[in-house]
N, C-alpha and C positions, 0 to 999 in steps of 0.2 A: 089179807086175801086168803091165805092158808085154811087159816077159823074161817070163814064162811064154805069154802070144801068141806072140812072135816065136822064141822055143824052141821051140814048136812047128810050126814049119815044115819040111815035111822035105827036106834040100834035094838028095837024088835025087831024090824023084818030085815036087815041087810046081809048079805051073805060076803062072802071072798070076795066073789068075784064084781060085788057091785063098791068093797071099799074098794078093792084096788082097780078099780077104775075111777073110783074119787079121789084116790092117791094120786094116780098118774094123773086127773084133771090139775091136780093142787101143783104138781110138779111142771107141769106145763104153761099152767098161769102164771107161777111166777119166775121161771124163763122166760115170759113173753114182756110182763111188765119188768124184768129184771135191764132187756133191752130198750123199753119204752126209757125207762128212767135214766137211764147212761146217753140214749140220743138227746134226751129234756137237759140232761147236764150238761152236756155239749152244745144244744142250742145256746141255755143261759148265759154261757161262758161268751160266745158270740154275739149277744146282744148287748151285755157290758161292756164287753170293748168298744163293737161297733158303738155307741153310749161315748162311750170315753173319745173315740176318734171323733165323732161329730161336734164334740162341743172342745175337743183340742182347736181342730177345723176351726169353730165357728170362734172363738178365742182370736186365733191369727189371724182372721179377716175382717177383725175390726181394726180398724185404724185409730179409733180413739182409745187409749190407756184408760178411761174411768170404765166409756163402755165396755171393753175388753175387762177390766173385773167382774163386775156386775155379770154379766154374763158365765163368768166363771162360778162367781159365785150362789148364781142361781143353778148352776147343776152341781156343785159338792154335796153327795146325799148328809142326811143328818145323822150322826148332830156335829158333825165334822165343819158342817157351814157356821157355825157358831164359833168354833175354834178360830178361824180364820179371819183376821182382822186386816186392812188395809195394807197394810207393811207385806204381811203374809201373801196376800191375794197377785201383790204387785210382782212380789218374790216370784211363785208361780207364773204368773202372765208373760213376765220377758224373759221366764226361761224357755215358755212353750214356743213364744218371739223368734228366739233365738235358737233354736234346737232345727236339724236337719229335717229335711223330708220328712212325712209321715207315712208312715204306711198305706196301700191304697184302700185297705181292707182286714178286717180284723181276720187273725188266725189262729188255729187251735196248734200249741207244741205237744211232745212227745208226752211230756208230765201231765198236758191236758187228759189226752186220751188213755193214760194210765188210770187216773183217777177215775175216768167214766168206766174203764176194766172193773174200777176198784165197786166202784155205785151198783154195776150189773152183777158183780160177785156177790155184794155182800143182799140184796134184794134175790137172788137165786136161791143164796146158799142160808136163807134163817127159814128154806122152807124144812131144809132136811130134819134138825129137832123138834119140830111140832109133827112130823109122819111117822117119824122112826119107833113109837108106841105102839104104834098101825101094824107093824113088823115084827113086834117082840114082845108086845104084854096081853094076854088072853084071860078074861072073855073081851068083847068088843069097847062092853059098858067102863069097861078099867082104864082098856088102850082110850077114849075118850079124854077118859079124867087128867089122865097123864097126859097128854097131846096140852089139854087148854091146861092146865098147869106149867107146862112147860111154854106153852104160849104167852101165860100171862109174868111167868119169869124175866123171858125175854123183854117185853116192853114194861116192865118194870128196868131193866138193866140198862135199854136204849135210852129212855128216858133220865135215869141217873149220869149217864154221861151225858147227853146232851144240858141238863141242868149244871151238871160242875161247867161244862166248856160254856155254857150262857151266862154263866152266875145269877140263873135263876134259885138256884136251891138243889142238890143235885135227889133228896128226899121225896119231895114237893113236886116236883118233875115227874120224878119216877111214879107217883101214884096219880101223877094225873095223867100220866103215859100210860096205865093200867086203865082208868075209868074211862079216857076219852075210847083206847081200843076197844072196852067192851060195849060202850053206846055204838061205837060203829059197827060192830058186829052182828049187834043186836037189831040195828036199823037196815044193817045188807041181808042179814039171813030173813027180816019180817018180809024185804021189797024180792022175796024169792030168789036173791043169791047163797 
């Protein structure tokens, strides 16, 4: 989101006073989307449960043990439904049987809305290294280079952790986390962002 701010700068004719109000747009966006994303994590969070409570629910209220699997077993996402063989499924079923009350409705804990803290921080806070060039390297054309270098760092680095915790490849990741950001970039700055 950053790089399409900072892309648009144009750096023959931009003066002060038009970066640093494409600075402050850059800082603004993504505070705004920093909270979009933390409310989205907190929705998600709530629809898995609700997910999880509806088909506990729909488990207990069948009376027959085969169809009470079956049904179980059609909502274990994958590839977890493979793991689970009848023995297993049964295991499950009469403990849900047998377990008290459920809850009327799914809820978010304190750890939840830590983490959605954690989603709105860290989407606020990867705006500051791609501006802070904007601040401190002169002429415009330099602060540029520096900004989408340190841009393409970053999703290079996000990318490499998210491949080691996928076990996609933490390498392999990291340069597709570089190529995919710069087709997008290149496709928001074309459609005038």
């Amino acid at each position: 989101m950053v790089l399409s701010f900072t892309g648009s700068i144009r750096v023959a004719t931009a003066g002060r006073d038009e970066v640093r109000q494409v600075l402050i747009g850059a800082l603004g966006c993504n505070l705004a989307w920093g909270l979009v994303d933390a409310v989205m994590y907190l929705m998600t969070l709530l629809v898995a449960r609700g997910r999880g409570l509806a088909l506990a629910r729909a488990v207990r209220a069948t009376a027959d043990a085969e169809r009470g699997r079956r049904v179980l077993a059609e909502g274990v996402p994958e590839p977890l439904d493979r793991l689970l063989d009848e023995q297993a499924l049964e295991g499950v079923r009469s403990k849900l049987v047998a377990a008290p009350a459920l809850p009327d409705r799914p809820r978010l804990t304190s750890a939840d809305l830590g983490a959605a803290l954690g989603v709105f921080l860290i989407v606020s806070l990867c705006t500051f290294p791609v501006i802070l060039p904007f601040l401190f390297v002169r002429p415009l054309e330099s602060a540029m280079r520096v900004s989408n270098a340190v841009a393409l760092v970053m999703l290079y680095a996000a990318g490499h952790v998210v491949g080691r915790y996928a076990g996609f490849g933490p390498v392999k990741t990291g340069v597709a986390m570089v190529a995919v950001g710069v087709v997008l970039v290149s496709i928001t700055m074309a459609l005038g962002g």
